[in-house]
Structure formats: structure tokens, C-alpha cells
C-alpha positions as CSV (number, residue, x, y, z in Angstrom):
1,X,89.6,67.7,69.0
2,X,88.5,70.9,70.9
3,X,91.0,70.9,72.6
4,X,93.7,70.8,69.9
5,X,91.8,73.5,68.2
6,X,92.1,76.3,71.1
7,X,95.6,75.4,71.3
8,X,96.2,75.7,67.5
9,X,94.2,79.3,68.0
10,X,95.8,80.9,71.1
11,X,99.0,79.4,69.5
12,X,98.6,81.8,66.6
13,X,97.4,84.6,68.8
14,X,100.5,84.8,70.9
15,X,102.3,84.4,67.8
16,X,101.2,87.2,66.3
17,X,101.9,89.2,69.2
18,X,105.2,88.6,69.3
19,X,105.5,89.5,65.5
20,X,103.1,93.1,66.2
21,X,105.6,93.8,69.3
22,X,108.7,92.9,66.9
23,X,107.4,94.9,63.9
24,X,107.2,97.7,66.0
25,X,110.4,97.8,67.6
26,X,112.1,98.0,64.1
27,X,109.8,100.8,63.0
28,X,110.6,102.2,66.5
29,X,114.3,101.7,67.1
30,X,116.4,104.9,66.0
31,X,119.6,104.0,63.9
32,X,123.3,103.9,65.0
33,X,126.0,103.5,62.7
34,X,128.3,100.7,63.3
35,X,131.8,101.1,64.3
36,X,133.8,98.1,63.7
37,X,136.5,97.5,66.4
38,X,138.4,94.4,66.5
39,X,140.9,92.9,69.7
40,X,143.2,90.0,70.2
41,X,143.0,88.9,73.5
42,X,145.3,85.7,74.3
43,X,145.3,84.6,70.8
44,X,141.3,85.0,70.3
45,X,139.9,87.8,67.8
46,X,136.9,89.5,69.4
47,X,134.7,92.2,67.1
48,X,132.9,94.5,67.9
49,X,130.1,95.9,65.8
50,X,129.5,98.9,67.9
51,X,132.6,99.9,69.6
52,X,131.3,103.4,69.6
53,X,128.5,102.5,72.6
54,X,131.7,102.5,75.0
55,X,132.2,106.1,74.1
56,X,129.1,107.7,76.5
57,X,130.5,111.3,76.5
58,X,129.7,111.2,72.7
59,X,126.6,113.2,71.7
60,X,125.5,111.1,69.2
61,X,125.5,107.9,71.8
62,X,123.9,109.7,74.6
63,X,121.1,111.4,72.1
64,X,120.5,107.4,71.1
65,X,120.4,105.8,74.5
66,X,117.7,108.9,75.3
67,X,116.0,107.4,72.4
68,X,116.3,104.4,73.2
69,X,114.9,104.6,77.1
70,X,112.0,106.7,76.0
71,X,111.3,104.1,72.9
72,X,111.1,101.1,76.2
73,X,109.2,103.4,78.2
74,X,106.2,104.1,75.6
75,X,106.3,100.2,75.2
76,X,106.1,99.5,78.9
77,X,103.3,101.8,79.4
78,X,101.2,101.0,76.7
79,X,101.4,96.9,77.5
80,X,98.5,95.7,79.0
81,X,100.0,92.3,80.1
82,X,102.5,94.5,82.1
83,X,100.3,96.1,83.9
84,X,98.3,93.5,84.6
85,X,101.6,92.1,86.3
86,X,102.2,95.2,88.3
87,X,98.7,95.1,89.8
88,X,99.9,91.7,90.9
89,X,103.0,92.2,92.3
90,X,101.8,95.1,94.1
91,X,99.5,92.7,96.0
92,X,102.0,90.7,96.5
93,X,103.9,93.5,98.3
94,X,100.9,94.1,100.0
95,X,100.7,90.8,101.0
96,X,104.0,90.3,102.6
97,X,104.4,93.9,103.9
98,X,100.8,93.6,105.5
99,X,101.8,89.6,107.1
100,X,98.5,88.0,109.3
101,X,99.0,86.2,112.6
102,X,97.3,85.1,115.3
103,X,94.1,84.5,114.0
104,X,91.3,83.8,116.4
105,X,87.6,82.4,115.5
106,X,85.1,82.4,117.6
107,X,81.8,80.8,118.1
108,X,79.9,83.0,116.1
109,X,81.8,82.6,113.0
110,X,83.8,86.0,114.0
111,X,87.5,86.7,113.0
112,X,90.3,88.4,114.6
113,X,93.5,88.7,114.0
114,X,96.6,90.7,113.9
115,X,98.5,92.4,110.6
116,X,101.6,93.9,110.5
117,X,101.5,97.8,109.2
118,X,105.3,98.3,107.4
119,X,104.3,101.9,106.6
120,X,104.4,102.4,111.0
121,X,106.1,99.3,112.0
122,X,103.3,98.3,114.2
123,X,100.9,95.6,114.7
124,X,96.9,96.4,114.2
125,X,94.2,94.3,115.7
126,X,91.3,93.8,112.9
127,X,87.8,92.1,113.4
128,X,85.6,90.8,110.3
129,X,82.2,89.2,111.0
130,X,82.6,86.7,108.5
131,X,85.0,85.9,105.1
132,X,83.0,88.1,103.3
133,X,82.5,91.3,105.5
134,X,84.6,94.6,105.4
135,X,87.5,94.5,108.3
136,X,87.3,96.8,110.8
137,X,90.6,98.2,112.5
138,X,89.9,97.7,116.7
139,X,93.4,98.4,118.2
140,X,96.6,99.7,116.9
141,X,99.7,98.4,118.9
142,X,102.0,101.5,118.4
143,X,102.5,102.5,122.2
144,X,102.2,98.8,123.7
145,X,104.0,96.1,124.0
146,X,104.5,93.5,121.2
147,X,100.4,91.4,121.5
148,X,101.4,88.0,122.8
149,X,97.6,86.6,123.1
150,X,94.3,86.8,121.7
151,X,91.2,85.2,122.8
152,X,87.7,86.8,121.7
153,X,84.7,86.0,123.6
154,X,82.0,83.5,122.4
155,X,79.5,86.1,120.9
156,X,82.6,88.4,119.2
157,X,81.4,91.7,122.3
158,X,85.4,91.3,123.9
159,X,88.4,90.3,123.3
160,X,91.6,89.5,125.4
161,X,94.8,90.6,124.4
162,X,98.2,90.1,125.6
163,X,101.0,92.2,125.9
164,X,104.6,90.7,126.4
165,X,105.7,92.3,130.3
166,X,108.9,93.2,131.2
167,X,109.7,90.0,133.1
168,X,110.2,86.9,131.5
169,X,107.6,84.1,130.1
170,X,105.1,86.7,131.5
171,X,101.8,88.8,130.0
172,X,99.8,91.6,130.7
173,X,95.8,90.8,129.9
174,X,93.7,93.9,128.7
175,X,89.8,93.3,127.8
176,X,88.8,95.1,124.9
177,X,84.9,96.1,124.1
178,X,84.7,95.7,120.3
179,X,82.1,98.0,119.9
180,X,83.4,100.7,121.5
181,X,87.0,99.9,120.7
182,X,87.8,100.7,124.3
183,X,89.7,98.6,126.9
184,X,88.1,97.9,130.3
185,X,90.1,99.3,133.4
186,X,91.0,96.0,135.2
187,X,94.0,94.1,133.8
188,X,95.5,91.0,134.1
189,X,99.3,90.9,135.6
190,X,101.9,88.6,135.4
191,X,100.4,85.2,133.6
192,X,101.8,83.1,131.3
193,X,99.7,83.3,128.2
194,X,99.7,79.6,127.5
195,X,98.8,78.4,130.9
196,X,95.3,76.6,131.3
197,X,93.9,79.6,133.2
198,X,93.8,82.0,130.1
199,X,91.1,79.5,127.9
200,X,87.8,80.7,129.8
201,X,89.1,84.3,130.2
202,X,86.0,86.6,128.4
């Protein structure tokens, strides 16, 4: 019975929404005189209550569709379900511009993973210590190679990273010190990323 009551009530509350938002709209909504204009097009009358829209170099008409676009844009700005919807499609965007891959777990409950930056066209390296914790941005790809691997070591201190070589079906290995977000000197040449010998790497 509950139930059926909170319907009944947010049934009445949209309803009287839509009535407000109507109401206003006809308060709002300049005037425009009709001009009747009736065709015969293969035996079938078609009228026309405002032939006098097709005319846009008339004053009159472009003074009203002014009107009319500034009467929708107050609306727009002033609805708050609206905005609610453009904070949400802009994460969306964010979401799909900013794609995740490659994400790497390791022992210690540590994340890594790659996103994609559309602003640069690049791919970033981020760590977070856990779900909850800020990201932090270790390594942005701009100058390298497209990152073919990532395997972080058991306490989250390193992580490997592969960069797609020149030859085929082949990698270059780099060590990164997640502290210092700096890469060791010695790199790894010509492996194959998903071979056995790349699982015990840092």
C-alpha cells in the first residue's frame, strides 16, 4: 500500500511539472500571425497554417525565431534535470575519451594500468595504492613506442613495461622505479612479451 502511495505521489509531482514547464512556455512563447497557404499536390490538399515561416529574409520571422532561440535557451539553462544530464554525459565522454587497459594487480593490492589521453593522443601509465586512493600519473608514452606489457613487482617499488620494437612479435623491456618515476639504464631487447620468461621479470 506504500508502495502504491509513492507512486500515486511522484505521479502527481511529475505531473505538475510538466503542466509548470507548459504554462510557461505559453506565457513565454512570442506571437506570430498565421498565414494560411493551401497546395494540391497529386490530388491531396495540404495547409499550411504558417506559410510565412518559409519566408526567412522577412524581419518579422527572423525577429521571432531570435525570440524563439533565446525563449529555449533561458529554459535550458535554468532546468536542473538538464544539467544534471550534462554532468553525466560529460563523464561519459570522459569515460570513453580517457579508455583503461592493461590493468595489472599486484600482491600488495597495488594498481597499474594504462589510460588513453585524447587531448595528446597518448597513452599514460597511472598507479593507485588501492580503489580508493588518488592516481598518480608514473609515465607518459608520448616519445615511445605503443606499451605492449606491464608487470609490477610484488611490493608495487618497479614495474616492467614494454614497448612494441621495430621487428615483428618482438618488445623492448624498460624497469621503471615508481618512486622516483625514473627508468633504470639496463633494458631488455628483442622478447616476445607473452613468452614464459617475462612472468618473474621484477
Amino acid at each position: 500500500m506504500k508502495n502504491h502511495v509513492l507512486y500515486l505521489f511522484l505521479s502527481a509531482v511529475v505531473l505538475s511539472s510538466f503542466i509548470c514547464q507548459e504554462s510557461f512556455a505559453q506565457s513565454q512563447t512570442p506571437f506570430l500571425p498565421k498565414q494560411v497557404d493551401t497546395s494540391h499536390n497529386f490530388g491531396i490538399s495540404l495547409i499550411d497554417d504558417f506559410a510565412n515561416l518559409n519566408n526567412l529574409e522577412d524581419p518579422m520571422i527572423a525577429q521571432w525565431l531570435k525570440s524563439q532561440d533565446s525563449l529555449a535557451e533561458a529554459y535550458f539553462l535554468n532546468n536542473d534535470l538538464l544539467q544534471d544530464y550534462l554532468v553525466r554525459f560529460e563523464k561519459f565522454e570522459n569515460r570513453l575519451n580517457g579508455a583503461i587497459s592493461m590493468v595489472e594487480m599486484n600482491e600488495e593490492g597495488n594498481y597499474f594500468y594504462l589510460q588513453y589521453d585524447d587531448s595528446s593522443g597518448t597513452q599514460k601509465l597511472y598507479f593507485k595504492e588501492n580503489l580508493s586512493a588518488e592516481e598518480v600519473e608514473l609515465f607518459d608514452a608520448a616519445n615511445h613506442n605503443e606499451i605492449t606489457y606491464l608487470k609490477p613487482s610484488f611490493d608495487g617499488k618497479k614495474i616492467a613495461i614494454g614497448f612494441r620494437s621495430d621487428q615483428n612479435f618482438s618488445s623492448t623491456v624498460r624497469v621503471l622505479d615508481v618512486k622516483n618515476k625514473k627508468f633504470y639504464r639496463e633494458e631488455i631487447i628483442k622478447i616476445n612479451p607473452s613468452s614464459s620468461d617475462m612472468r618473474n621479470l621484477v
